[in-house]
C-alpha positions as CSV (number, residue, x, y, z in Angstrom):
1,X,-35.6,85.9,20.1
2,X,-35.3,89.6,19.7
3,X,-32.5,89.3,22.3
4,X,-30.3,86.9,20.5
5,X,-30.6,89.1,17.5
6,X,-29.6,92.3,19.3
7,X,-26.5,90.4,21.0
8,X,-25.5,88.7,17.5
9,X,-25.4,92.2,16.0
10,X,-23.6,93.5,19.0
11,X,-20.9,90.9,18.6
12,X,-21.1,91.4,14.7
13,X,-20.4,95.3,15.7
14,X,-17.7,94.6,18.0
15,X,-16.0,92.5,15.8
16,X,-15.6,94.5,13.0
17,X,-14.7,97.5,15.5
18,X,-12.0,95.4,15.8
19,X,-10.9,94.7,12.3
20,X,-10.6,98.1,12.2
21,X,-8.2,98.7,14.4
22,X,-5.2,99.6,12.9
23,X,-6.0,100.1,9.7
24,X,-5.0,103.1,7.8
25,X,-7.3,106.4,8.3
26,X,-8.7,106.2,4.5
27,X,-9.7,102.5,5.5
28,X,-11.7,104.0,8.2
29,X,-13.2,106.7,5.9
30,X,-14.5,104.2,3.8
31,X,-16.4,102.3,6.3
32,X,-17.7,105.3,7.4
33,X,-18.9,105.7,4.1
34,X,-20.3,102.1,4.0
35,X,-21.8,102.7,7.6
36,X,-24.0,106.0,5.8
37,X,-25.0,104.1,3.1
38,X,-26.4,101.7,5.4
39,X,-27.6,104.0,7.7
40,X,-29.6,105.8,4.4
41,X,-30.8,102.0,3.1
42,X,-32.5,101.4,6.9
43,X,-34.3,105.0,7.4
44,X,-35.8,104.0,3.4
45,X,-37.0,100.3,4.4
46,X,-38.7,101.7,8.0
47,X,-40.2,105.1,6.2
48,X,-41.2,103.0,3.3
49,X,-42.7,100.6,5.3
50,X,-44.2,102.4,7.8
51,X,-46.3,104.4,5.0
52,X,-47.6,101.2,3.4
53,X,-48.4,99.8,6.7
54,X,-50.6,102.8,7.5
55,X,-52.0,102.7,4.2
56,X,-53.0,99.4,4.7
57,X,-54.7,100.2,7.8
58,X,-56.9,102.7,6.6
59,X,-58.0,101.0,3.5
60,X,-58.3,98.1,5.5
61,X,-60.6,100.2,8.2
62,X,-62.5,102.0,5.3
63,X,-62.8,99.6,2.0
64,X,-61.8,96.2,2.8
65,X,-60.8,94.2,5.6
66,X,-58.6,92.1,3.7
67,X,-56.1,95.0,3.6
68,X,-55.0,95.0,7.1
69,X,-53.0,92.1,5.7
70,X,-50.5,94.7,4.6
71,X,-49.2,95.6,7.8
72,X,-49.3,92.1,9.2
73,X,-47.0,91.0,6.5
74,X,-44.5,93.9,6.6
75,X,-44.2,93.4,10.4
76,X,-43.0,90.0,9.4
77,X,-40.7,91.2,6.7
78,X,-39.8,94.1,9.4
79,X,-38.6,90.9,12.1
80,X,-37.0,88.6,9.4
81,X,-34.9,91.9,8.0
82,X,-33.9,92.3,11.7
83,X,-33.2,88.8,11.7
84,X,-31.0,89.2,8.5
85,X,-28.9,91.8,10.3
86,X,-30.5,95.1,9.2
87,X,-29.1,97.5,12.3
88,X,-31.0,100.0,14.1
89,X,-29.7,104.1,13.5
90,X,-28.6,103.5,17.5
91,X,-26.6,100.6,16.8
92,X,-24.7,102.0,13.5
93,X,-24.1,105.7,15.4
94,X,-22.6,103.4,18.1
95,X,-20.2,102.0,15.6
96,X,-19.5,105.3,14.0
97,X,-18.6,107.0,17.1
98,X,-16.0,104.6,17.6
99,X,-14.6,105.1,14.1
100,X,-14.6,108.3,14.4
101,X,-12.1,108.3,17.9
102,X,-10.3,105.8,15.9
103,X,-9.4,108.1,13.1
């Protein structure tokens, strides 16, 4: 599963690598742009999430059991957001790198 969803946002990457050939150097700027505000949007959802998951571990280990829930849930929401398209910071760079020699 995890495969399929890395080569579906490879070929998602690729293709609009190549929609962006050509275009005019502001066009490129401002996916760039795009590409940062996605890259700032992922590092929020992981941090975010990896603090509540924690949370819930501890208060799970030291109050209630019922809390290790947390984590359990947001590695589901973690796998469907990956599902959903939600990129790695490895697989954006790789796309801005490319931009980058393109402009």
């Amino acid at each position: 599963m995890l495969l399929e969803i890395r080569r579906d946002i490879r070929r998602e990457t690729v293709a609009r690598i190549t929609r962006c050939r050509g275009m005019p150097r502001q066009a490129l700027q401002n996916r760039l742009a795009r590409l940062d505000r996605e890259s700032h949007i992922a590092r929020m959802v992981k941090a975010n999430s990896t603090s509540l998951a924690l949370a819930g571990v501890a208060v799970g280990l030291l109050v209630d059991a019922r809390w290790l829930l947390l984590p359990a849930a947001l590695i589901g929401l973690a796998l469907h957001l990956r599902r959903s398209g939600l990129r790695t910071r490895t697989e954006m760079e790789a796309e801005r790198r490319v931009l980058r020699g393109m402009s």
